[in-house]
N, C-alpha and C positions, 0 to 999 in steps of 0.2 A: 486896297490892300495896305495895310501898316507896316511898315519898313519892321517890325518886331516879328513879322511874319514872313518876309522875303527871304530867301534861301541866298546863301553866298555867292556870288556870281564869281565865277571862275576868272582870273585874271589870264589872255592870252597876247604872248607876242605875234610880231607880225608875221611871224611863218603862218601859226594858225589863221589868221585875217587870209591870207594868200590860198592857206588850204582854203576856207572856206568859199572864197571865192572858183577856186578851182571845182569843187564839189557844185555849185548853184553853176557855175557853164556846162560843167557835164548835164546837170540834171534837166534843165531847161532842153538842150540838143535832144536826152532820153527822153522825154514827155511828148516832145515834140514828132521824135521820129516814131513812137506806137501810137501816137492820135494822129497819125496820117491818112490821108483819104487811101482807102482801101487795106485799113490796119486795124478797123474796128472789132475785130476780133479778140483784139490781146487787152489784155486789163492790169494796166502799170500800179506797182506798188512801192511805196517806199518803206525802209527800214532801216533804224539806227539801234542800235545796239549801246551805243552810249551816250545816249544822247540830252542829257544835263537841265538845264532850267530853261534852256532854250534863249540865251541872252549871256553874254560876256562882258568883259569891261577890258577893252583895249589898252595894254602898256605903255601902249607909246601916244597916246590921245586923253587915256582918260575917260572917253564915251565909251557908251551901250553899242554894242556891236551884235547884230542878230546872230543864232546861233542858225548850226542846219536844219533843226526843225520849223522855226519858223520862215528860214528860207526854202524849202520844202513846200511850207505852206501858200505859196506865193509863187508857186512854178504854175504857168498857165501854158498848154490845155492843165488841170491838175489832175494831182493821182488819184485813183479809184479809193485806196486805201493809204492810210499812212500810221504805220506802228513805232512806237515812239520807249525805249527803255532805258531807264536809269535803277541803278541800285540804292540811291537815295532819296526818300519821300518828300525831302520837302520839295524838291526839283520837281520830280511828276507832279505835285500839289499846283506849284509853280506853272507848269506846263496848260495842267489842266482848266487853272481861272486866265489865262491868256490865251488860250485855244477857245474854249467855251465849249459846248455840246455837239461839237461838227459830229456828226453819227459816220462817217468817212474816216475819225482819225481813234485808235485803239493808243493803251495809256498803258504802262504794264511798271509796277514795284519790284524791284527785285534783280535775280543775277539772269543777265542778259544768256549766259551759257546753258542754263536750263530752259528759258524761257524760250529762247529761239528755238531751241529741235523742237522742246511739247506743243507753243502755243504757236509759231509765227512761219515759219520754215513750213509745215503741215499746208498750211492754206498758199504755198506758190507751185503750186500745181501745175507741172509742163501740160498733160494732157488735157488742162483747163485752159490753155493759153493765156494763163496768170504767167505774168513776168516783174522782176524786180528789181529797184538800186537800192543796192545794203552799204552801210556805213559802218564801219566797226572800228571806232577810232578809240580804242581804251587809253588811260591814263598811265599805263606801265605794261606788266604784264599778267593782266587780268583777261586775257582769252583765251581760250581752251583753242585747241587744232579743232577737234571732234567737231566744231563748228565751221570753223573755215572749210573742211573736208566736204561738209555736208551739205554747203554753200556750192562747193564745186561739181559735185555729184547731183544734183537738182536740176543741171543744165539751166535752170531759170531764172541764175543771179548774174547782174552787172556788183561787181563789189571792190568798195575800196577800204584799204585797211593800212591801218599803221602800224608801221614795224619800229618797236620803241627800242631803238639801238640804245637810249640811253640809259634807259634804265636797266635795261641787258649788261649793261658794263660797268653800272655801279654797284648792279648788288648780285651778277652771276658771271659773268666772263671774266672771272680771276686767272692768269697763271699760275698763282695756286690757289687751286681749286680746292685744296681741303680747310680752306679757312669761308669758303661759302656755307652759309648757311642748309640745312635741310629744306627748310620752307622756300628758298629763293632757288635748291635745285629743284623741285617740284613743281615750282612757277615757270620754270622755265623749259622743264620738259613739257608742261603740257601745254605751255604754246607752242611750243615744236612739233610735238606729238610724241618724241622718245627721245631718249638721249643721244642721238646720234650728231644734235651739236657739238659736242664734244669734240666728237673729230674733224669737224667743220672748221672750229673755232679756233685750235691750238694746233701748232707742229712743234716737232722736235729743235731744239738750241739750233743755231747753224756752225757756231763754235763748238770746237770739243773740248772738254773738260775734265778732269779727272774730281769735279768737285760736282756735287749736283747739285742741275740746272733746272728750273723751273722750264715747261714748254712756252715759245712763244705762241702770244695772240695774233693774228692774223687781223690786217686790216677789214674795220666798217663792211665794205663794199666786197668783198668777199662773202660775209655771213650774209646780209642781207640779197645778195645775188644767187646762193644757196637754198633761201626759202623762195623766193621766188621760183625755180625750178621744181621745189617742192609742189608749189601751187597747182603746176602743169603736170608732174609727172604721179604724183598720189593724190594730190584732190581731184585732178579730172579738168581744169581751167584749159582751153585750149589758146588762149591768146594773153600774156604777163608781156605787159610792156617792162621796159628798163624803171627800177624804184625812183622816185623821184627826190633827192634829199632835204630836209627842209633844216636848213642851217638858223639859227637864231645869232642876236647884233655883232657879236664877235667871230662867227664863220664857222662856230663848233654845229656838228650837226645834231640836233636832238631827237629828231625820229626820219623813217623815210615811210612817202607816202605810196603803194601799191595800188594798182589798179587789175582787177583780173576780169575776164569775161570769154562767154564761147564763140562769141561774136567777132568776124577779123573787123567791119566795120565800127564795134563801138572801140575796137584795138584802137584803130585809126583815129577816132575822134579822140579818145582819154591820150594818146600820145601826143596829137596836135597842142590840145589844151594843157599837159604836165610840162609840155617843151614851153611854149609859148609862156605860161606864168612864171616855169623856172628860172628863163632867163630874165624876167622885169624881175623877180626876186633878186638875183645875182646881181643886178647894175646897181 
């Protein structure tokens, strides 16, 4: 392939290196526990929802750093299926001449919001004993609820997802809120699912004033603690561990990472695994 043909590779810091890492221990444990003797029933699937050219270039190194789909592709026993979506072609392109013709792995162009209800959601069929790990690690705030919802309501997903505090707080968690754009209120209810961040997000001054005060914002860990609930009490998730933060070199935190599942056992494992790599992150 000609470097005039290669698609941008994403620069990530070492948070992302850590998620990823965290994502290939979870996923290795899930593989391992539905291909268990006397498990042959269930038919594990994977699923990324944003899942890029499948290769990175590390900030702090400079190398090629596998992305999840190809570490995906490298979990042994492997998955039955593996569906793979980006909204940009030359990445699927990408994906596609480094994958080759595995008849196992589906390729999809396009917005992962539509495509997951029509095409990929449809084939995890509880009463099939299809089961799956979903990825939905977007770039900002490029996912719909109606997914996440639909993820929880299936009974059939292990799912981890990123909650992009940061881009929540550049371009919509203003105290004043009337200088947010229309398009960045839109974005952000519908990854909520309505506007009821709003009053997650803000309270009233705690000074009184006779001049008017903008509402404060409420700490990170507050909103993010709110949609996790969410997770459990409207999608139908019975087990949300505590969100995991993924701080980049200065200690500011850029997204936090969620893990949701119906399962108290894969609780325990994604908790084990979020503690354990939290803390080598933190030292």
């Amino acid at each position: 392939m000609s470097e005039s043909t290669l698609p941008k590779f994403d620069e990530i810091g070492i948070w992302s290196e850590v998620k990823l890492e965290i994502l290939k221990a979870y996923a290795q444990q899930y593989s391992l526990i539905l291909n268990a003797p006397g498990q042959s029933k269930f038919h594990p699937i994977y699923i990324d929802g944003f899942a890029g050219a499948g290769v990175h270039v590390s900030k702090t190194t400079g190398k090629l750093v596998p992305g999840s789909p190809l570490n995906a592709l490298a979990i042994q026993p492997p998955f039955e299926e593996i569906h793979l979506i980006d909204l940009d072609g030359s990445k699927i392109e990408h994906l596609r001449r480094v994958i080759g013709g595995q008849s196992n792995v589906f390729l999809y162009e396009g917005n992962c919001n539509e495509i997951l209800l029509r095409d990929v959601f449809p084939r995890v069929r509880y009463e099939e004993y299809r089961r799956a790990l979903c990825l939905l690690d977007p770039y900002g705030l490029h996912l719909d609820w109606q997914v996440v919802e639909q993820a929880g309501k299936l009974r059939t997903i292990d799912l981890f997802l990123n909650f992009p505090i940061l881009d929540m707080n550049r371009n919509a968690l203003w105290s004043h809120q009337e200088g947010v754009s229309s398009a960045n209120i839109e974005r952000m209810n519908a990854f909520w699912g309505d506007n009821s961040w709003r009053k997650v997000a803000f309270r009233p001054p705690r000074q009184l004033s006779f001049l008017p005060v903008d509402d404060e914002k409420v700490p990170n860990e507050v909103i993010v603690e709110a949609y996790r609930q969410r997770l459990i009490e409207k999608a139908g998730f019975k087990f949300v561990p505590e969100a995991l933060p993924m701080k980049n070199s200065t200690g500011n935190t850029v997204y936090y990472l969620i893990f949701a599942s119906q399962k108290d056992v894969a609780r325990k494992i994604a908790a084990w695994i979020l503690k354990n790599y939290g803390e080598g992150h933190r030292r």
